[in-house]
C-alpha positions in Angstrom: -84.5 -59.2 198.2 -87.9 -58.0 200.6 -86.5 -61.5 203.0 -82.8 -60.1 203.1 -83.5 -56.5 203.5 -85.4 -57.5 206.6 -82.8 -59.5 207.7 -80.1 -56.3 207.5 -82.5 -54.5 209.5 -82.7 -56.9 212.4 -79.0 -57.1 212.3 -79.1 -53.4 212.6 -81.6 -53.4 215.8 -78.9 -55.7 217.0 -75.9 -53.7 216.8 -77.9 -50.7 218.2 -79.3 -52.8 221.6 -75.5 -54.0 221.6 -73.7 -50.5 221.3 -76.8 -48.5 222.3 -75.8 -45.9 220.1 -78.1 -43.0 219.9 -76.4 -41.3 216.8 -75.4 -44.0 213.9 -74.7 -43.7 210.4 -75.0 -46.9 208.8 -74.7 -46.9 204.9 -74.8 -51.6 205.7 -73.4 -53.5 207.7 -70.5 -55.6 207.6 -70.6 -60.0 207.7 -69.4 -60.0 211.1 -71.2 -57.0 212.9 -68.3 -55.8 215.3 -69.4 -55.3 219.0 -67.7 -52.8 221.2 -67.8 -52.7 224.8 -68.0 -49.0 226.2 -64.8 -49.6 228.1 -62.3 -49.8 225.1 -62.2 -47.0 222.7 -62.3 -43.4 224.3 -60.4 -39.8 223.6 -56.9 -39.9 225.2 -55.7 -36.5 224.4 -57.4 -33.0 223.4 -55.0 -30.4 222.2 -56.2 -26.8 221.4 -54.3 -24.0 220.7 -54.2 -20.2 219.6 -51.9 -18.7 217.9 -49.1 -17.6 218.8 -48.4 -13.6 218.4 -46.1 -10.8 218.8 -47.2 -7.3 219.7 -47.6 -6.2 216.5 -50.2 -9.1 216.5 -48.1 -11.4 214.0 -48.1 -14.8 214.1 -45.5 -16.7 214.7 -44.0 -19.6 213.9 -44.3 -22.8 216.7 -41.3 -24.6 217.7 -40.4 -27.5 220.3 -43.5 -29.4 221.9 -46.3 -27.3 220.3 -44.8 -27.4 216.4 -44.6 -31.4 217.5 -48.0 -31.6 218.6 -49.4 -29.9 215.5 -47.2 -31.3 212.6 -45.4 -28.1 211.6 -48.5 -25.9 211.6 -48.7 -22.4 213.5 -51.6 -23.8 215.5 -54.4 -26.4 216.1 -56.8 -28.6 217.1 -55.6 -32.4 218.3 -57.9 -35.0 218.7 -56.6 -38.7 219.7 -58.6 -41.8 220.6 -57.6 -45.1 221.3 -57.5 -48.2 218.9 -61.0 -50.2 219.3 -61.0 -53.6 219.5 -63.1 -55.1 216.5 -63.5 -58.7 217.0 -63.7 -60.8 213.8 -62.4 -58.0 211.3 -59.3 -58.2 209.9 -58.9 -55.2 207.4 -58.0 -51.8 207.9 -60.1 -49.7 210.5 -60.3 -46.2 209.8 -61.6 -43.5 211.1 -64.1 -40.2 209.7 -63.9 -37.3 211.9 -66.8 -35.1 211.8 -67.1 -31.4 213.0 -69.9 -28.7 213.5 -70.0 -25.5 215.1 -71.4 -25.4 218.7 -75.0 -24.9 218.0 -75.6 -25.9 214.9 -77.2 -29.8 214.9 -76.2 -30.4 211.4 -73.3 -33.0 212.1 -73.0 -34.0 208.0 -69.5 -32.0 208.0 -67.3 -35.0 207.4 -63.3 -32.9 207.1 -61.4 -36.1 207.1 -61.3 -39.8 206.9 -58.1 -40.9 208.6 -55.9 -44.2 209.6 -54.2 -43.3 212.7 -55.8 -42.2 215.8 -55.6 -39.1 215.5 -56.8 -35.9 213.8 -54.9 -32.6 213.7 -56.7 -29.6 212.6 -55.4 -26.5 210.8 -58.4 -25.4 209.0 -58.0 -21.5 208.7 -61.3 -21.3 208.7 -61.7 -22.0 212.4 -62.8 -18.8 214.7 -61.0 -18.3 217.3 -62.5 -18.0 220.6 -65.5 -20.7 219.5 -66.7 -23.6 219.9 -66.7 -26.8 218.1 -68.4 -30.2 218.4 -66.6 -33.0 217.1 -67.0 -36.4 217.0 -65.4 -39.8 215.7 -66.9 -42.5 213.6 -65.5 -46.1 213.2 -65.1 -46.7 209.2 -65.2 -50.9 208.7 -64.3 -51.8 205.3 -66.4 -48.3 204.0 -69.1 -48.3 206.3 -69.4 -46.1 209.5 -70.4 -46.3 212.8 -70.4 -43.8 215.8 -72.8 -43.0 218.3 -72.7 -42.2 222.0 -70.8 -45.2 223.0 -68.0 -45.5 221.0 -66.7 -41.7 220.5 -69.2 -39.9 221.2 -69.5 -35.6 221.0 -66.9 -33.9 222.2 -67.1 -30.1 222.5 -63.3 -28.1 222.2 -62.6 -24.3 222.4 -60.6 -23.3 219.4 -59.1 -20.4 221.5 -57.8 -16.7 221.1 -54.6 -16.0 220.6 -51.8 -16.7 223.2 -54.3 -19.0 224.7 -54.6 -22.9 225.6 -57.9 -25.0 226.0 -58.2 -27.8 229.1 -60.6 -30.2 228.2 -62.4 -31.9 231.8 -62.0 -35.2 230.1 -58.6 -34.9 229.5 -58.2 -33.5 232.9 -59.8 -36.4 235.0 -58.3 -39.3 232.8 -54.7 -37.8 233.2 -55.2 -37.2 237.3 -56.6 -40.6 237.7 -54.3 -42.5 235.5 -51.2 -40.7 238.1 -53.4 -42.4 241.0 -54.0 -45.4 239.7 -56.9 -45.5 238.3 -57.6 -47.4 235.2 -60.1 -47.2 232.5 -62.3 -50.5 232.5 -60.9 -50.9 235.9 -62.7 -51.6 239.1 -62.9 -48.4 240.7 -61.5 -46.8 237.5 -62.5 -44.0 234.9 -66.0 -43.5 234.3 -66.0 -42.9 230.6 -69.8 -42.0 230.6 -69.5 -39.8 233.4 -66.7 -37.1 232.1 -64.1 -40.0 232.8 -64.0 -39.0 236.7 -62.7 -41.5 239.0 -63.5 -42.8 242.7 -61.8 -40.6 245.3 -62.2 -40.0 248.8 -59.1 -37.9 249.4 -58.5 -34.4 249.6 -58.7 -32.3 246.5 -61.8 -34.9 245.7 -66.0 -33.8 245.9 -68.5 -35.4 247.2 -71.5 -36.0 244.4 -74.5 -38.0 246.0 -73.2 -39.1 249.1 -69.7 -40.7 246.7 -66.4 -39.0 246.7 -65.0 -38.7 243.4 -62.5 -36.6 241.8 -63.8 -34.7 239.1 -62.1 -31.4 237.7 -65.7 -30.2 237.1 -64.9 -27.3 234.5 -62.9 -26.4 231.5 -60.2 -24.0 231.3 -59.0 -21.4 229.0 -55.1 -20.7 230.2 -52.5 -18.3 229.3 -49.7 -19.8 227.3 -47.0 -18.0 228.1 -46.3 -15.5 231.1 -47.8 -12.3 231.3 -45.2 -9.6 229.6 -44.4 -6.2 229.7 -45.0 -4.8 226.4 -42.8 -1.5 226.1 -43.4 0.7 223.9 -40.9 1.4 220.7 -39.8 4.7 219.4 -41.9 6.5 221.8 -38.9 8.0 224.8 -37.0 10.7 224.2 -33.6 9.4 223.0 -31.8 7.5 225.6 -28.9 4.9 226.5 -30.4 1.6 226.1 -27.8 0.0 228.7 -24.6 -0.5 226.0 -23.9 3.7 225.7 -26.0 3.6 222.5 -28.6 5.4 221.9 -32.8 4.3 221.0 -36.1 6.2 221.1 -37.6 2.1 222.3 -38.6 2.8 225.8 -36.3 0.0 227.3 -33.0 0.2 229.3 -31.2 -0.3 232.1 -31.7 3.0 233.9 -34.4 3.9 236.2 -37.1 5.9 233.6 -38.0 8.8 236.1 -34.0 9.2 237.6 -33.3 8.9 233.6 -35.5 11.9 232.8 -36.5 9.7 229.8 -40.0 11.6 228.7 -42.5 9.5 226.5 -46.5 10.3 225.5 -48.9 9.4 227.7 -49.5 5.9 228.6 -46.2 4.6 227.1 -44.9 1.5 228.4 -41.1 1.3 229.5 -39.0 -1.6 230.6 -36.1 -1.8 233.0 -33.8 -4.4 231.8 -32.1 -6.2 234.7 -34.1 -5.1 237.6 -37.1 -6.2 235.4 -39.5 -3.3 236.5 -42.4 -2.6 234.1 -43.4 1.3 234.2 -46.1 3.2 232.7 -46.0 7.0 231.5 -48.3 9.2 234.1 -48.5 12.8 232.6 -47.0 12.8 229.0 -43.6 13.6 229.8 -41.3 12.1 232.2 -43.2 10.7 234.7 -43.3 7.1 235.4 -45.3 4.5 237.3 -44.1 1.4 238.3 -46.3 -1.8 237.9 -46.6 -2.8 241.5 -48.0 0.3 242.3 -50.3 0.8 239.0 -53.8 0.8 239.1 -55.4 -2.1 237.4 -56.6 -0.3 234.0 -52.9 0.8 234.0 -51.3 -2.8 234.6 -53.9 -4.2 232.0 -52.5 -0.9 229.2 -49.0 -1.9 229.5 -49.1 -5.8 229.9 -50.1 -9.0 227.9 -50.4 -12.0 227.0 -47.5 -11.8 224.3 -44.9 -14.0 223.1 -41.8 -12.3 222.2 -42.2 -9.5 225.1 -40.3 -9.8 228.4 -42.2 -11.4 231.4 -42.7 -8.9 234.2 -42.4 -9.9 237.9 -42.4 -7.4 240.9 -46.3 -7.8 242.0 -47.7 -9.5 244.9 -50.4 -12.0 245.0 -53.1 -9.4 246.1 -51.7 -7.4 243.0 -51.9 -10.3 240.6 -55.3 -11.5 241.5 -57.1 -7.7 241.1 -54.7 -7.7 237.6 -56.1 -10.6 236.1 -59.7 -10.2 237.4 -59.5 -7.1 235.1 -58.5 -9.3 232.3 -61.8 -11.5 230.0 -61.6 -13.5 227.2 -64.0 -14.4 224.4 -66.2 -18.0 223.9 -69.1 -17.9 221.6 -69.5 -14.5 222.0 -69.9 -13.8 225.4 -66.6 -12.3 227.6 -65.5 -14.7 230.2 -63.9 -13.7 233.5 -59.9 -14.3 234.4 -58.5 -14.9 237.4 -55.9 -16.1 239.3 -55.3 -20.2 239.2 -55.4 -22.6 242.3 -53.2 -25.1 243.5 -55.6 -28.0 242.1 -55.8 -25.7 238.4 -52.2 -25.7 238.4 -51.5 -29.2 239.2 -54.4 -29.8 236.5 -52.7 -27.9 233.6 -49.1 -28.2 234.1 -49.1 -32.0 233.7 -46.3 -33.3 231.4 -46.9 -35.3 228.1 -47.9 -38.6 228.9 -44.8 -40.0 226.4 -42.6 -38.1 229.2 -40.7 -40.9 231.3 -39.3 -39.6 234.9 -35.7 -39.4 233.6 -37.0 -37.1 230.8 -38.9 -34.8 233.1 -36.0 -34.7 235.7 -34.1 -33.4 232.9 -36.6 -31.0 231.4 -37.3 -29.5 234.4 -33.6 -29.4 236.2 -32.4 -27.0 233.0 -28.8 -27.7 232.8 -28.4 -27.4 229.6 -31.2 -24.8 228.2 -31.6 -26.1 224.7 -35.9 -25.9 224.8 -35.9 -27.3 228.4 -37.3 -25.0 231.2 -35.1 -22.2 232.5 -34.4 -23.5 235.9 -30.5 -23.2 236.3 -28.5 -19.8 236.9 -25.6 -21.5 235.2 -27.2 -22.2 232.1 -24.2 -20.6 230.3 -26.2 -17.7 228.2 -24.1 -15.0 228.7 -25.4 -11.2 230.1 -25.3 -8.9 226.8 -26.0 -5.0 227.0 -26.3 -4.4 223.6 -29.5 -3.5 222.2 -31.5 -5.3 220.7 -29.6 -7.9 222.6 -28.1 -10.5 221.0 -29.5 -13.4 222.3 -32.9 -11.7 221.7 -34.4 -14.4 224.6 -32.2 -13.7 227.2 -34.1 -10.2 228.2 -33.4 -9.7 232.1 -30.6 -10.6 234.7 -27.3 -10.1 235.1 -24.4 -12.4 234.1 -25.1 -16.1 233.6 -28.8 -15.7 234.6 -32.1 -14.1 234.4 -35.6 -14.6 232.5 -36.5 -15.4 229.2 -39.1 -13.3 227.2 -42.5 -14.9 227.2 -42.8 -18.1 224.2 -38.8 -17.9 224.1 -37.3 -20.8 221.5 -34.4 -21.5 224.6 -37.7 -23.1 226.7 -39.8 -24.6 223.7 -40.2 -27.9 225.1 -40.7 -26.6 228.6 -44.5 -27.0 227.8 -47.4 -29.0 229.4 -49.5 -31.7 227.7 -51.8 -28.6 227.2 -49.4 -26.3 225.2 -48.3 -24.4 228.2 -45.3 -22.9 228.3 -42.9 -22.0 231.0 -44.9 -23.7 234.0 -41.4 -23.9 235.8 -38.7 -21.8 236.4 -38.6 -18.6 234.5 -40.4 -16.9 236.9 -42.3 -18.1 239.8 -46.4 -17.5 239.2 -48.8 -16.8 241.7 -51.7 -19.2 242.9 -54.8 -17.5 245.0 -54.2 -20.4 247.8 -53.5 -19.0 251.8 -52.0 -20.5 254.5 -52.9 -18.9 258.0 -50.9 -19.7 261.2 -49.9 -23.1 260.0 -53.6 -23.9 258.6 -54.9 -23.6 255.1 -57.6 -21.1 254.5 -60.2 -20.4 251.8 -58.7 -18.1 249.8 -59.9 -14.5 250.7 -59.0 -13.5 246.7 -61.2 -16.4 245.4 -64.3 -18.1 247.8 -64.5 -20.2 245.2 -60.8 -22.3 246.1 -61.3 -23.5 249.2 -59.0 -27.1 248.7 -56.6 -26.2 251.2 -59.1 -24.9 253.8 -58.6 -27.0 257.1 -55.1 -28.8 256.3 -52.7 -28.1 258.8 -49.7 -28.0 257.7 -47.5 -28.4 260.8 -49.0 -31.9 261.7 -50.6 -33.7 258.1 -47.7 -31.9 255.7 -44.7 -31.6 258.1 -42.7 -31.9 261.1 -42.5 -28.0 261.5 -44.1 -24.4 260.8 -40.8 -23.6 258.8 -38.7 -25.7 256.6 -38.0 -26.1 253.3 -37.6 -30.0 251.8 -37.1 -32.0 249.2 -40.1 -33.5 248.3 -38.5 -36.9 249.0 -38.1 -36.5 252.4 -42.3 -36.7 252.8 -44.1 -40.2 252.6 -47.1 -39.4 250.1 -48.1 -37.4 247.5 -52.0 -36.1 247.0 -51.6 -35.8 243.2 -54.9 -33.7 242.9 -53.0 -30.7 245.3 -49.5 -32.0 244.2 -49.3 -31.8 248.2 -47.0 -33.8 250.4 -48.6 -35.6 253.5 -46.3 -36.7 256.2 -47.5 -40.0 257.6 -46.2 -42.8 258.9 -48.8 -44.9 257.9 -52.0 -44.9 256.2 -55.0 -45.6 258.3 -58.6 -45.3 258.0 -59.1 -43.6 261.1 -57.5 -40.7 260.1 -59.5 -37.7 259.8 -60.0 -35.8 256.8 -57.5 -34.3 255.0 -55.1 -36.4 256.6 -54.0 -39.8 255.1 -56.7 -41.9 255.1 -56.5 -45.9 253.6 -58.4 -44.7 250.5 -57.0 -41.4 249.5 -55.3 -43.3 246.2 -51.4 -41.4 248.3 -48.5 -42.0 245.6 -45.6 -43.0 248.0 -43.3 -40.1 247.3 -39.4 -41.6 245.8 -36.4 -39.3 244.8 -37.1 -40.9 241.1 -41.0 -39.6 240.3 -40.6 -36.4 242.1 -37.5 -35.3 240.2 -36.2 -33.3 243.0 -38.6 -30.4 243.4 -39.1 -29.3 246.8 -41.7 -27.7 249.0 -41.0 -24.5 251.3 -43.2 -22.8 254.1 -42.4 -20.4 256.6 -45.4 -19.1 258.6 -46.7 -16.3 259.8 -50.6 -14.6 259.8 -50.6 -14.8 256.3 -48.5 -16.9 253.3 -49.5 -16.9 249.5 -49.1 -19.8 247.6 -46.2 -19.7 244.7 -45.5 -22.5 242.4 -43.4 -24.0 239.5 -40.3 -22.4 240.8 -37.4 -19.7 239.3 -34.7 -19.1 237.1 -32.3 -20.1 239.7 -34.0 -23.1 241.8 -32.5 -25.7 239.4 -33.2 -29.3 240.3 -35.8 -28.3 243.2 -38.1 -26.4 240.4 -40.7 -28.5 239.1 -44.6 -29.1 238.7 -44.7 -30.5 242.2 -42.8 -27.6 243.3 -44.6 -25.5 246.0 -44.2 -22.5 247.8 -45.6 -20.6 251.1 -43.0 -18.3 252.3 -44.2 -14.9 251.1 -47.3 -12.8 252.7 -50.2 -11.9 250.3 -48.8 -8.1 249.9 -45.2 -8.2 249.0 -44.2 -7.4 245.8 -41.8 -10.3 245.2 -39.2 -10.1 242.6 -38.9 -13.3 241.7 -42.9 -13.9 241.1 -44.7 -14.0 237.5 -48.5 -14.0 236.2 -50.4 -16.0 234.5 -54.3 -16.2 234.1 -56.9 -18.7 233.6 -60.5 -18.7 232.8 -63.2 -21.1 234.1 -65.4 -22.8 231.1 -68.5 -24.9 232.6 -70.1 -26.9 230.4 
């Protein structure tokens, strides 16, 4: 017994020199020890959710992608890995998925044992807006094995409501796989290293003296549109737009030309011209949005599904509007701001099961049906009656306008992340600047500076105005999602410009689905992406836009936050 209980645990020092696993649980060991190589088992996606709510803070109900992604459950936590190869076992892996709360080093919380995977959790229990370590173990005919090799920690944000969690990893493996590079690849994904990838191009850092791209943060994102959230029974009695009559301060009409009166504070929404207002003074005075301060555009906006997104800001506007806005992790309030160009392109990514004929359809709209709302002809017809009958189809006139924020008529219009309504709707504002045909550090965020030195008139296109489908360019920086216009790729081309190993895509009408790319210079351009309600088959996630100044309040242009997690 003494001889072959010595013999286990030099079997045992074996598998832990092999795997180098600092964090095992081994109950025995199987006849033929399994060895894994680092390069083969690894998280593929992280999915984390809040609920969705109304203004009356109800939870709702999921539909489309996100009632997909969490198996008919209002909201959750996805975890999926990737099959390891065992050589020499030929029963049934499985898998025991482990989870503490961030801070606490007891890990003996096993919540599941499962066969696929893939773990989906919908414990009620969870807190939202804290963090949780999880981590996988390998289960071999009843044993288990994990440690730092195989699956190893892996901290996720269970967020607050109306909000979505980015996971670095997730980031990094998704931007690399669109360039090319591979997990156990030369050159590939760096699974010990946050799964970052070799990169010299633009959009990439340099990290002792190698350039890699590396997303470097977490994010916390807003899953739906930022919404005016007008107030109900709180106006004097008025026509709602259908020669009815409702107390709800919403209607066609101009509020102050109205002489609708309302308390103090009250929030009223212009169906149609889709202004936003806020009561002054108690009675019938009325402040639009655009010219609010920011405690005022923070009292009568949200987050909120079910509440119509406003537009009619500028990007100056928008980044003051949600630097006034925090949310909550472990405790501590975390500052929003404004996205960049490299966030957006980081978040918006479709799901991976997504071939380029599905996204070319998603995206283009034509027939609504949970796809994005991209296409003025969609066929929902302009209703005045209140509430309206289509209750999604909020703002417009006939045969187009916006949805409300979290509409069912866009509920596959969602990134990998849980994101909704990245294109079309509304167009949403991104802190990047172009000056005089050159990109500029962003003067509402030092901290996005990708685009600063690019010019765009001799790397990106043949003129200082034009607007193109994205076809008509030679290669694609995915990082930036921008096009570069060279002829050929050459090594002696300076920075940002194409150089031989910037990993370009070569751009075809088939993986860039039509979207196009505007500018049209002048001192000062704000970036705009995802496109609008009426852009059809040129909105998309590679969609890009400089031809408004910082300043103007643009009607066509949404808002949606984001909030930096570093780990």
């Amino acid at each position: 017994m003494k001889v072959r209980r010595l013999f286990e645990r030099l079997v045992l020092g074996l598998f832990l020199f092999l795997c180098h696993c600092t964090d095992v649980m081994l109950p025995g060991t199987p006849e033929s020890l399994p060895v894994y190589s680092p390069q083969n088992i690894y998280y593929s996606q992280v999915f984390s959710i809040g609920p969705k709510t109304d203004r009356n803070g109800d939870i709702l109900s999921e539909s489309g992608y996100t009632a997909s992604q969490c198996e008919g459950a209002n909201h959750c936590v996805r975890l999926a890995w990737t099959t390891p190869q065992v050589p020499d076992f030929e029963g049934q892996v499985e898998y025991a998925v482990y989870r503490r709360l961030k801070g606490v080093n007891n890990f003996s919380n096993k919540i599941a044992t499962v066969s696929e995977t893939r773990f989906i959790d919908t414990d009620s229990s969870l807190v939202l807006g804290q963090s949780y370590i999880y981590q996988v173990a390998i289960v071999l005919d009843g044993k288990e094995y994990r440690g730092e090799s195989l699956l190893p920690e892996i901290e996720i944000i269970k967020p607050q409501a109306n909000l979505s969690f980015v996971h670095r990893w997730m980031v990094n493996l998704d931007i690399c796989s669109q360039m090319g590079r591979g997990v156990g690849e030369t050159q590939g994904v760096e699974l010990d290293e946050n799964y970052r990838c070799p990169f010299n191009g633009f959009g990439g850092e340099l990290i002792e003296g190698q350039g890699y791209y590396d997303f470097g943060k977490h994010l916390l994102v807003d899953r739906f549109e930022n919404s005016c959230v007008y107030s109900q029974g709180q106006c004097s009695a008025h026509d709602p737009g259908d020669a009815s009559s409702t107390t709800d301060c919403y209607g066609t009409a101009d509020p102050n030309g109205a002489g609708i009166t309302a308390s103090l504070n009250s929030v009223y929404y212009r169906r149609g011209t889709r202004h936003c207002y806020i009561n002054t003074d108690g009675a019938g005075t009325w402040q639009a949005f655009s010219s609010s301060s920011v405690a005022q555009q923070i009292a009568m906006s949200g987050n909120l599904a079910k509440v119509p997104a406003f537009t009619r800001t500028s990007q100056t506007q928008s980044a003051a509007y949600c630097n006034g806005r925090s949310v909550q992790v472990d405790g501590v309030s975390q500052a929003m701001k404004l996205s960049s160009r490299r966030d957006f392109m980081a978040y918006s990514s479709w799901d991976s099961s997504l071939n380029d004929g599905d996204i070319t359809d998603l995206e283009a709209g034509l027939d609504v049906s949970g796809n994005c709302n991209t296409d003025s002809g969609h066929g929902l017809a302009w209703d005045d009656s209140y509430p309206p009958t289509n209750i999604d189809f909020l703002a417009g006139t006939s045969g187009n306008g916006f949805f409300v924020a979290g509409s069912e008529e866009t509920n596959n219009c969602v990134s990998r992340y849980g994101i909704q309504d990245l294109v079309g709707n509304a167009y949403e504002w991104i802190s990047d600047e172009i000056d005089s045909n050159v990109g500029v550090a962003s003067t509402l965020d030092p901290s996005n500076d990708w685009l600063e030195g690019l010019v765009f008139n001799e790397q990106v296109a043949p003129s200082d105005v034009f607007s193109e489908d994205l076809d008509s360019f030679t290669y694609l920086n995915i990082p930036l999602g921008i096009p570069l216009n060279c002829t050929v790729v050459a090594s002696e081309d300076p920075p940002p410009a194409c150089q031989s190993d910037d990993l370009l895509v070569p751009i075809t009408s088939e993986n860039f689905h039509g979207d196009k790319f505007w500018l049209h210079n002048s001192d000062n351009r704000a970036g705009l992406v995802g496109g609008l309600w009426a852009d059809g088959t040129t909105a998309g996630r590679y969609r890009f836009a400089f031809d408004q100044n910082q300043t103007i309040n643009f009607s066509g242009a949404g808002v949606r936050c984001i909030s930096e997690v570093t780990e």
